[in-house]
C-alpha positions as CSV (number, residue, x, y, z in Angstrom):
1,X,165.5,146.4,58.3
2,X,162.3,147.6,59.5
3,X,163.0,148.9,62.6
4,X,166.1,150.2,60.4
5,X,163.6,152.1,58.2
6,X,161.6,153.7,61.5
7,X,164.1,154.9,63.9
8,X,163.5,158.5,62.9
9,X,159.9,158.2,63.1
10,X,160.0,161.1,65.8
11,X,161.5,163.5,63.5
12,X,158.9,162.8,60.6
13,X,156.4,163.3,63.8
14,X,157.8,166.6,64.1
15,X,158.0,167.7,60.4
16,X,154.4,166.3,60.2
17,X,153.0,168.3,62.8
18,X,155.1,171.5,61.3
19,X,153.5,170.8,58.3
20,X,149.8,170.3,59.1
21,X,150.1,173.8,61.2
22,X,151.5,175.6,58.2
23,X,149.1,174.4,56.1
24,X,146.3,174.4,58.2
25,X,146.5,178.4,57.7
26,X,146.1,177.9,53.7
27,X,143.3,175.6,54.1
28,X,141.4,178.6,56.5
29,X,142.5,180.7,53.4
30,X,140.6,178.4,51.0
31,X,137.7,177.9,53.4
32,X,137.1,181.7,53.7
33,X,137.4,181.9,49.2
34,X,135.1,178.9,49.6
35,X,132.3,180.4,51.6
36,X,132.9,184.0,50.9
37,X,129.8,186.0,49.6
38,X,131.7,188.9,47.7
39,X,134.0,186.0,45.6
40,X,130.7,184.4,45.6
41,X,128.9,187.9,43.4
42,X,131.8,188.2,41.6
43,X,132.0,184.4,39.9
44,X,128.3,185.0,38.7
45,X,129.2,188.6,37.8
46,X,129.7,189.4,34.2
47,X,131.7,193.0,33.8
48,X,130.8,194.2,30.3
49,X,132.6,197.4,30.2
50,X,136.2,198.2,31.2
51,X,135.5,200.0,34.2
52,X,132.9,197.1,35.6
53,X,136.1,195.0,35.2
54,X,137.5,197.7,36.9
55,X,135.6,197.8,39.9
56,X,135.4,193.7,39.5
57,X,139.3,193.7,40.1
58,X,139.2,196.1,42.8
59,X,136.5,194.1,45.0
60,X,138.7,191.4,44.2
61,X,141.7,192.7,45.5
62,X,140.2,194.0,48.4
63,X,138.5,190.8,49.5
64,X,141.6,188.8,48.7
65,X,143.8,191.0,51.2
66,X,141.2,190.8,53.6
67,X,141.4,186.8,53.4
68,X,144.9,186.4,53.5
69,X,145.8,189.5,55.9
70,X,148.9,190.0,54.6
71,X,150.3,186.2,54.3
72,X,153.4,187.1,52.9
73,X,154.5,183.3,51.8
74,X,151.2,183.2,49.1
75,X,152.7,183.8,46.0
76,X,149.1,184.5,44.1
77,X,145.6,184.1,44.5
78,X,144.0,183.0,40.8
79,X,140.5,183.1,40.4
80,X,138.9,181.3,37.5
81,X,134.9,181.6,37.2
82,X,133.0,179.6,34.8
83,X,131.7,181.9,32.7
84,X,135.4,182.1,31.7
85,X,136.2,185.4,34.0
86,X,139.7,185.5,35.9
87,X,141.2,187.5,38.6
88,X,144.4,187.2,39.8
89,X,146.1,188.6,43.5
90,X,149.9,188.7,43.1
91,X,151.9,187.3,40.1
92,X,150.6,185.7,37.2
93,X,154.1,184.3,35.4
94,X,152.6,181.1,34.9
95,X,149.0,181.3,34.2
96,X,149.2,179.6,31.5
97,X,149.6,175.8,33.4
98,X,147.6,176.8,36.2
99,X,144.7,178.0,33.8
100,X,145.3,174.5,32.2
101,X,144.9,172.7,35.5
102,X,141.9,174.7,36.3
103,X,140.3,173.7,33.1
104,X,140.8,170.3,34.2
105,X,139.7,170.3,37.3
106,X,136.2,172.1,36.6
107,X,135.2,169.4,34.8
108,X,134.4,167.1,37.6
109,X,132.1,169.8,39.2
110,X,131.0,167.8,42.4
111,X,130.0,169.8,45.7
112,X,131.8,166.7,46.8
113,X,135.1,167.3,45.3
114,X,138.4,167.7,48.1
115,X,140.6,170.1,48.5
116,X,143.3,169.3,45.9
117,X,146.3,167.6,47.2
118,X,147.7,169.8,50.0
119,X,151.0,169.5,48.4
120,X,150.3,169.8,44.5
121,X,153.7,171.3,42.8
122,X,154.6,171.7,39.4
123,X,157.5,172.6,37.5
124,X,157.6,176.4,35.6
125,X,160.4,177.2,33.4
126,X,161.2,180.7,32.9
127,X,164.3,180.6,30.8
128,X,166.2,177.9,31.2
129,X,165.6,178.3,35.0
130,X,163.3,176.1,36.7
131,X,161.2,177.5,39.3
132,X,158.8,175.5,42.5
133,X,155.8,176.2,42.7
134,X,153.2,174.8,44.9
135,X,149.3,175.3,44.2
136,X,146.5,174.6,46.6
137,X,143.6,174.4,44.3
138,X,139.6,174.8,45.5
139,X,136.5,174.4,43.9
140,X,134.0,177.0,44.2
141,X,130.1,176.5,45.0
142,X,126.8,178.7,45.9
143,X,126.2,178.0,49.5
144,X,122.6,178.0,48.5
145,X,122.1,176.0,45.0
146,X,125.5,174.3,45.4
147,X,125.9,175.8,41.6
148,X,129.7,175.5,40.6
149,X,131.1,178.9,40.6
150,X,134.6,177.9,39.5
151,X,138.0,177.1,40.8
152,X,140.5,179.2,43.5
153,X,144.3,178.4,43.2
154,X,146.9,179.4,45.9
155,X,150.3,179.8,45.1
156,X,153.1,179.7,47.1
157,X,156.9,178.9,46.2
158,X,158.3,175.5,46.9
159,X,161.2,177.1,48.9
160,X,158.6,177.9,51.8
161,X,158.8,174.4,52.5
162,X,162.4,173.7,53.4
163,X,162.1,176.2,56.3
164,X,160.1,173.4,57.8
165,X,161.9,170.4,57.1
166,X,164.9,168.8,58.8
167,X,168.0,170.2,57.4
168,X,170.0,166.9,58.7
169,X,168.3,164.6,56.4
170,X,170.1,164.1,52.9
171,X,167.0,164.8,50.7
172,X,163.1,164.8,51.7
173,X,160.3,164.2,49.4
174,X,157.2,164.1,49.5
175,X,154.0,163.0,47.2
176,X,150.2,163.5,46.6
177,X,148.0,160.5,47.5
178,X,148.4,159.1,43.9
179,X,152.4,158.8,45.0
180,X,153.6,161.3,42.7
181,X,156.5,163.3,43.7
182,X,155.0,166.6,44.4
183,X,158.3,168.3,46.5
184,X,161.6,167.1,46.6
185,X,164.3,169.1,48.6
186,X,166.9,168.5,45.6
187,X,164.9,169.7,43.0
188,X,165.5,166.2,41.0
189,X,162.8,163.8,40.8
190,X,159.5,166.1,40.8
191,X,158.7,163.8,37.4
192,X,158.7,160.8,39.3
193,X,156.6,158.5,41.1
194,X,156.9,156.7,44.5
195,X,157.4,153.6,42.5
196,X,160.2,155.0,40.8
197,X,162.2,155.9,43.0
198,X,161.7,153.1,45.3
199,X,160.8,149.9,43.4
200,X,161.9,147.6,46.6
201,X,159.5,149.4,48.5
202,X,160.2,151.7,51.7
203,X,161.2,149.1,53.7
204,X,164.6,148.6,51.9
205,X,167.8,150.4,51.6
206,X,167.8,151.9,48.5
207,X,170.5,153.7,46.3
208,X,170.7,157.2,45.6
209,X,173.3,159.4,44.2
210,X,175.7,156.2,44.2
211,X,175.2,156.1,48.2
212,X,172.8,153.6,50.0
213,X,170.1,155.2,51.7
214,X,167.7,154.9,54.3
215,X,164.2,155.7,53.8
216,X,161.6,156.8,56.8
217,X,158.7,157.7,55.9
218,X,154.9,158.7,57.4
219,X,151.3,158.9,56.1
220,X,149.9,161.8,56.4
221,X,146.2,162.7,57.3
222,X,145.4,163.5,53.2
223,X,147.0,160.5,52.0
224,X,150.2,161.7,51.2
225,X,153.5,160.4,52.4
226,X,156.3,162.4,53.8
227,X,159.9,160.5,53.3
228,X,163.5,161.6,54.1
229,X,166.5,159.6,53.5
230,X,169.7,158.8,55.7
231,X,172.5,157.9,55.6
232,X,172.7,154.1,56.0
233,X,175.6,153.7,58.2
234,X,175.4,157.0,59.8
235,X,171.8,155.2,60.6
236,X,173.2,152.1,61.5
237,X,176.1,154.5,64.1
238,X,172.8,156.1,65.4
239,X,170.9,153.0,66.1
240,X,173.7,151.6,67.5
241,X,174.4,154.9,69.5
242,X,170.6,154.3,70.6
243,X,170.6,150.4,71.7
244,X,174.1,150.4,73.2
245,X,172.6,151.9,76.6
246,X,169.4,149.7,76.0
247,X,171.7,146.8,75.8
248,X,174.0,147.8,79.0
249,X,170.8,148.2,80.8
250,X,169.3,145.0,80.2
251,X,172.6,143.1,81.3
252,X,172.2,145.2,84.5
253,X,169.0,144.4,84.9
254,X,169.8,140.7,84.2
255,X,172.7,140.7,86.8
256,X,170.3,142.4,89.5
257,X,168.4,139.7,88.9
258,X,170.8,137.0,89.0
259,X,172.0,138.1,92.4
260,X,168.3,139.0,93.7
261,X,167.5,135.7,92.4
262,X,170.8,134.1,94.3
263,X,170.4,135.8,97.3
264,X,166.4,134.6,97.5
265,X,167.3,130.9,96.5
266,X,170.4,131.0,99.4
267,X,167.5,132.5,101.8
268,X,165.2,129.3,101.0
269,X,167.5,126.7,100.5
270,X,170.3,127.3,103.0
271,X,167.8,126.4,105.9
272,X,167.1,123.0,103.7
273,X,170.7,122.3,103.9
274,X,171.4,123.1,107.1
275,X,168.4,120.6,107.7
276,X,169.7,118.0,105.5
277,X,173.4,117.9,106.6
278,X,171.7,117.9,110.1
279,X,169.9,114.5,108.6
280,X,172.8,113.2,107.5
281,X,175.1,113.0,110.4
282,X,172.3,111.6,112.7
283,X,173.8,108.4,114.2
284,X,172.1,106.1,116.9
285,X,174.7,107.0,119.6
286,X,174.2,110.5,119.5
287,X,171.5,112.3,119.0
288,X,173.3,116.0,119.1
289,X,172.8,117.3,116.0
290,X,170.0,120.0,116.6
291,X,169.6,123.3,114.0
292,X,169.6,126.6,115.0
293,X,167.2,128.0,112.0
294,X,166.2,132.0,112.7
295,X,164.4,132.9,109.6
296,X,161.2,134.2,111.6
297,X,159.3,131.4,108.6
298,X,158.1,128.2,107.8
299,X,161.6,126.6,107.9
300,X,161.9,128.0,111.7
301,X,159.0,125.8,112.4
302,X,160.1,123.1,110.6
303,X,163.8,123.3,112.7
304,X,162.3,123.4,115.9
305,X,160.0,120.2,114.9
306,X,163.1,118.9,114.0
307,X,164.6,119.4,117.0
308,X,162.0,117.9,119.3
309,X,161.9,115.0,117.2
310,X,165.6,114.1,118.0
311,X,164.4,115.0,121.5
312,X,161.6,112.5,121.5
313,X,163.9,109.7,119.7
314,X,166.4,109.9,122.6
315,X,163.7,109.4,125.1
316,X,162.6,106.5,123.1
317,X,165.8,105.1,122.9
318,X,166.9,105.8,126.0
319,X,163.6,103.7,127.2
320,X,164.6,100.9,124.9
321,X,167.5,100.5,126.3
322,X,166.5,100.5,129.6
323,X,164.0,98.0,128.6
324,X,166.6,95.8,126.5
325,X,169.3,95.9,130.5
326,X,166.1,94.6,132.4
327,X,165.8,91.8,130.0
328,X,169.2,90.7,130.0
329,X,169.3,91.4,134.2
330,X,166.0,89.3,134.5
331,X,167.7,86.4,131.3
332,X,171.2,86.4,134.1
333,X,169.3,85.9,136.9
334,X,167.4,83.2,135.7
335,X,170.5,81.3,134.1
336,X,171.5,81.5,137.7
337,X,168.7,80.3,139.3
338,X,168.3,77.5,136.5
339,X,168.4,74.1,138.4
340,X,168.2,70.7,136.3
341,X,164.2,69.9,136.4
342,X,164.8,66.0,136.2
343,X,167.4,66.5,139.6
344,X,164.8,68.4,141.6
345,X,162.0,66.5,141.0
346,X,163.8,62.6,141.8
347,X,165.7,64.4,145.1
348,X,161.8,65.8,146.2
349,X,160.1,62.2,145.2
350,X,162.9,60.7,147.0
351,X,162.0,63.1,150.5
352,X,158.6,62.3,149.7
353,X,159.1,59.0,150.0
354,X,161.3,58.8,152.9
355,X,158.5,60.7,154.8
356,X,155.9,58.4,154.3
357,X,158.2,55.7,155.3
358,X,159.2,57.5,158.5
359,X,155.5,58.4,159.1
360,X,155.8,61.8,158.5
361,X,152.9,63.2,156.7
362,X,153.6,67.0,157.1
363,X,157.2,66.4,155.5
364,X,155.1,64.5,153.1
365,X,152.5,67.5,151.8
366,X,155.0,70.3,151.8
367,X,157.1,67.9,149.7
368,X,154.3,67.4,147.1
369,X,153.4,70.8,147.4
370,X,157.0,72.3,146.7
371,X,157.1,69.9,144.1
372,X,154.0,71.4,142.0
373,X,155.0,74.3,142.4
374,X,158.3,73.7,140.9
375,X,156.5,72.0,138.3
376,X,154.0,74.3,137.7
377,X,157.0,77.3,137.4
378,X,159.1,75.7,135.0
379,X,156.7,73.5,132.8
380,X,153.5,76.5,132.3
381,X,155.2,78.0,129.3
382,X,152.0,79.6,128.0
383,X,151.6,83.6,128.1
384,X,148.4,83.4,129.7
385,X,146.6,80.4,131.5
386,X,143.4,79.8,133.1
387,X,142.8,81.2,136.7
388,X,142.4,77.9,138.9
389,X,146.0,77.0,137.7
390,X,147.4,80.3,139.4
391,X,144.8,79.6,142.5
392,X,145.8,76.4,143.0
393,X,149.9,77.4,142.9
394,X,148.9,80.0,145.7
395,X,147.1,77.1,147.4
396,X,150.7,75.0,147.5
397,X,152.5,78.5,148.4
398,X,150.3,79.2,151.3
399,X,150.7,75.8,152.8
400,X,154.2,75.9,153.0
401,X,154.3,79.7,154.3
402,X,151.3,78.1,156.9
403,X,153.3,75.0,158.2
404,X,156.2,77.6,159.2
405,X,154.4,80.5,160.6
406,X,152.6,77.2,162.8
407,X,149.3,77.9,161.3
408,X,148.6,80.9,162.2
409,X,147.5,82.4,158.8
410,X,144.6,81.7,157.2
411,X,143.8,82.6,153.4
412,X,139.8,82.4,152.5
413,X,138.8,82.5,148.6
414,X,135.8,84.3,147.1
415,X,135.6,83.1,143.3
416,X,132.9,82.6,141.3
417,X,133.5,78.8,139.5
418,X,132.6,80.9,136.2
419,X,135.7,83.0,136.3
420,X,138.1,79.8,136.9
421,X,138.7,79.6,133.4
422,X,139.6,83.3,132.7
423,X,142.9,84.1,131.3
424,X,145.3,85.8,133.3
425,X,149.5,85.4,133.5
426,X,151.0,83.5,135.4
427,X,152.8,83.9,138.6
428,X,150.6,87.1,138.6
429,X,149.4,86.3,142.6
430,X,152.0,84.0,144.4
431,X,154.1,87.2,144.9
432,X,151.5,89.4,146.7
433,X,150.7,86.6,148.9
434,X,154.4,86.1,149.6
435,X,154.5,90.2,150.7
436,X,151.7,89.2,153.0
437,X,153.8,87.0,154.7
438,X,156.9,89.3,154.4
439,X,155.4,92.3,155.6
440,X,152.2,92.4,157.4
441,X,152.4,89.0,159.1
442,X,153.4,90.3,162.8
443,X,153.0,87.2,164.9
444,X,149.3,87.6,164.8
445,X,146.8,85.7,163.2
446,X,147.1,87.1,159.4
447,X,144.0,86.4,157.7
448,X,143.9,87.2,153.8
449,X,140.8,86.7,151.5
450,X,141.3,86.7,147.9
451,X,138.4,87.3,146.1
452,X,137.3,87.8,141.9
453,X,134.5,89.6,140.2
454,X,134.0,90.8,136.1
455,X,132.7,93.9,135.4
456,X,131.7,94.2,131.8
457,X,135.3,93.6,130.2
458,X,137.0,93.8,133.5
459,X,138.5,91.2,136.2
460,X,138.9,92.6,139.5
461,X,141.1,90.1,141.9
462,X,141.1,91.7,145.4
463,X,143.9,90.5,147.7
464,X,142.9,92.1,151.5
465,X,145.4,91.2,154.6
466,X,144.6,92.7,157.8
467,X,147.8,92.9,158.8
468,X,150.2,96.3,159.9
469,X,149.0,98.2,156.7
470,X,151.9,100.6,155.1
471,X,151.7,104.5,156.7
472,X,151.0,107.2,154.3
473,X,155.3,108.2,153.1
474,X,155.9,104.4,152.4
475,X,152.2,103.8,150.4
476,X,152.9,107.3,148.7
477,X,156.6,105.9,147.6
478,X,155.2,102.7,146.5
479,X,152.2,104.3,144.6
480,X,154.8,106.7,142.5
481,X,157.1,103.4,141.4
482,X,153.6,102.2,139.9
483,X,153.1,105.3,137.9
484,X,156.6,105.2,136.5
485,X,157.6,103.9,132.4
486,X,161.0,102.7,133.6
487,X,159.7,100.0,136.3
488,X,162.0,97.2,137.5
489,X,161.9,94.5,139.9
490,X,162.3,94.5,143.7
491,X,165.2,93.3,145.2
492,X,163.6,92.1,147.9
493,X,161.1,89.6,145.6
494,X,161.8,87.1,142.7
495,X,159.3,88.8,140.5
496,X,157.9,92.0,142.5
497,X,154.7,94.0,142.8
498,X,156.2,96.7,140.4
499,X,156.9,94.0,138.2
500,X,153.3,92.7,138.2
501,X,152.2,95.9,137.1
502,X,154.1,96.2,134.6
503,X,152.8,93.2,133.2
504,X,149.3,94.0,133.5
505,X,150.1,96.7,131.4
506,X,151.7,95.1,128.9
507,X,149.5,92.2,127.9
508,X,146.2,94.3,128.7
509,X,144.4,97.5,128.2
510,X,147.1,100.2,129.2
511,X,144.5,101.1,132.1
512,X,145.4,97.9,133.8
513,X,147.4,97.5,136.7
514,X,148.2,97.1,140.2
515,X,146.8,99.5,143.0
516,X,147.4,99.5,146.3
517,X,145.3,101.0,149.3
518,X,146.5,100.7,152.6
519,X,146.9,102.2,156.3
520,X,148.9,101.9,159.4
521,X,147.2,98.9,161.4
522,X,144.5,98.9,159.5
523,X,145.4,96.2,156.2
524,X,146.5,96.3,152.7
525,X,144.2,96.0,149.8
526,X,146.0,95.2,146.5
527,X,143.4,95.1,143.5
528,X,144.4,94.0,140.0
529,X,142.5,94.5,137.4
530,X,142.4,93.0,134.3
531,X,140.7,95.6,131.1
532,X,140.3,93.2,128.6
533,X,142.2,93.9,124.5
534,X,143.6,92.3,122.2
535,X,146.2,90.1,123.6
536,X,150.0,91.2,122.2
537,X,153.5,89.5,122.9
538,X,154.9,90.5,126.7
């Protein structure tokens, strides 16, 4: 109800400011009786004789006009001084209440004292005929000894002030700052007080004339308060009038928003679902389901990390697999190689034996030798083992290979007894001697010298053959099979060079390996070397 009670605050703020402006010319008109030199004489004058009073009035008249310069809406000018003399400017018809009000007034005789009530209106009967009029009342002082003079009274009919209120209001009232009714436009309540009329307050509807009201109301500057009453529902049409385009306007606002708000969560999220259904249908056979994400943002970024990640997983799992087909190519070929150990070993003792019977000790040692080595290849089950153990199976190799190539290789060793007992894998040599037979042996004398040395963390072997040598295409093919992830073995060796490195790799530091230097006629060198780390499952 309270916003009820203030929707016509602009129209009180326009009767308001066409009230101070009208009045504001009767307040210069009591500020000039106030401070005016000839009212001033003629207060402290005493006319004795008829034709002083004479001249008294005449001065009077004179300086009143000259005041008021014609204000045609003052009904009088009443002057009362306090030696009991009065001068009037206009009408006098009801000098009788106004002298009575003066008489009160001049009793409180402060320097101090306001201007009375701007809007001070009493009731005058003539006949039977009420009449409005409204006083503005001033106290008079010396400018110099602040001596009270007496009292000025304007008068000006009630009527004056309906040319300045709103017409559209059903009645307007307004009161003096003790909330006394001092002008009401229906001449029907001038008797009453503010409390009177509304006892609920001016918050509340209120009844009036057997109709429920409105009141809006304002505090003027002097204290006073300016009300007007309206109609309640014609209020209640006009507020609703007024908030009906407030309301439309907030649920178009709203549904801007929405679809702002829509359209910017579609913007953010529709890349995170593109992402996420992407995520989804990932399966481990193919690896197609990229995003095409052109937002110019973060979420670009994010779909081309994406991408390459499903880029880098089918490399990986592309390299697995690889991986996994060697293992099960290397798993056939030794289920096809697999010979029962027990079989081997009685049908070598038994050759053994019948050599050394028949006097044959050559047949003899290549017997014992083939049989270590067959021992040492199917019993070593260890992932690494101590050096002399691969020595001495190259040892066995190289005097079979020797007996059959009728002794002309010879193989010379170069190791330190401290390094014997190093760890390194097993059949990790036998198969570069075996390529020394296989391809630089060119019925020459082949001499090869294996030789060891540690540096810091690091076992060097150095296999040298002095034999053909590779020329520069075939070492430059071999030396890129090194550097390749997806090594396999040769098919021209059990095991293979390529295979060696690979192993090297594996169970040491990744800077491991197998290099190879070589020329045409002038030898081979194959160096491994062994980076010591910690030691992981082949």
């Amino acid at each position: 109800m309270q916003n009820d009670a203030r929707m016509n605050q602009s129209s009180l703020d326009s009767i308001s400011s066409s009230l101070k402006v009208y009045f504001d010319g009767f307040t210069h008109i009591t500020d000039s009786i106030f401070i005016s030199e000839s009212l001033q004489n003629l207060l402290l004058s005493k006319p004795s004789t008829p034709y002083e009073r004479l001249l008294s009035d005449r001065n009077y008249d004179e300086t009143i006009q000259n005041i008021t310069i014609n204000n045609y809406d003052i009904e009088s000018i009443y002057l009362m001084a306090e030696n009991g003399a009065e001068y009037f400017s206009g009408g006098n018809r009801y000098i009788t209440d106004i002298r009575k009000k003066c008489k009160e007034l001049s009793d409180i005789k402060s320097y101090d004292f306001p201007l009375q009530t701007g809007f001070s209106t009493s009731s005058y009967l003539t006949g039977n005929v009420p009449v409005y009029i409204t006083v503005i009342m001033q106290p008079v002082f010396n400018l110099d000894t602040r001596e009270y003079l007496g009292m000025a009274v304007l008068q000006f009919h009630a009527n004056i002030l309906n040319k300045l209120l709103d017409y559209n209001a059903d009645t307007t009232f307004i009161t003096d700052p003790s909330q006394n009714i001092i002008y009401d436009s229906s001449n029907k309540n001038l008797n009453l007080t503010l409390k009177d009329l509304f006892p609920d307050g001016l918050e509340q509807p209120v009844q009036y004339q057997n109709e429920t009201m409105l009141p809006t109301y304002m505090l003027l500057e002097n204290g006073c308060y300016l009300i007007q009453l309206k109609d309640y529902e014609t209020s209640n049409i006009n507020f609703f009038m007024e908030t009906v385009p407030v309301i439309w306007l907030f649920f178009a606002c709203t549904i801007v928003f929405i679809i702002v708000a829509i359209l910017m969560a579609n913007k953010l999220i529709f890349p995170i679902k593109v992402l996420q259904s992407a995520m989804t249908t990932i399966q481990p056979d193919g690896l197609s389901s990229y995003v095409h994400i052109k937002t110019h943002d973060e979420f670009e970024e994010l779909g081309n990390s994406y991408n390459h990640m499903l880029n880098q997983l089918k490399l990986f799992i592309k390299k697995s697999y690889n991986q996994e087909i060697q293992h099960l190519n290397a798993e056939f070929r030794a289920l096809q190689s697999q010979i029962n150990p027990h079989f081997l070993y009685n049908a070598l003792e038994s050759i053994n034996s019948m050599a050394q019977i028949k006097h044959q000790p050559e047949i003899s040692r290549m017997t014992c030798c083939l049989a270590d080595m067959f021992r040492y290849t199917t019993q070593q089950t260890e992932k690494l083992i101590p050096l002399r153990f691969e020595i001495q199976h190259v040892k066995n190799y190289f005097q079979l290979q020797s007996i059959s190539c009728d002794n002309k290789v010879s193989l010379q060793y170069k190791i330190p007894d401290r390094l014997l007992d190093y760890p390194v894998p097993k059949m990790i040599l036998q198969p570069i001697i075996e390529n020394c037979f296989n391809h630089a042996f060119d019925n020459k004398n082949l001499q090869i010298i294996l030789s060891t040395d540690l540096d810091d963390k690091t076992l060097n072997i150095k296999i040298f053959d002095n034999g053909k040598g590779f020329d520069y295409e075939k070492l430059k093919e071999i030396q890129k099979k090194l550097q390749q992830d997806d090594l396999c073995c040769d098919h021209g060796t059990s095991i293979g060079l390529l295979n060696i490195n690979k192993r090297l790799k594996m169970l040491y530091h990744s800077d491991s390996g197998l290099e190879i230097l070589s020329a045409a006629d002038e030898g081979t060198t194959v160096l491994l070397k062994f980076i010591e780390k910690e030691i992981s499952d082949v």
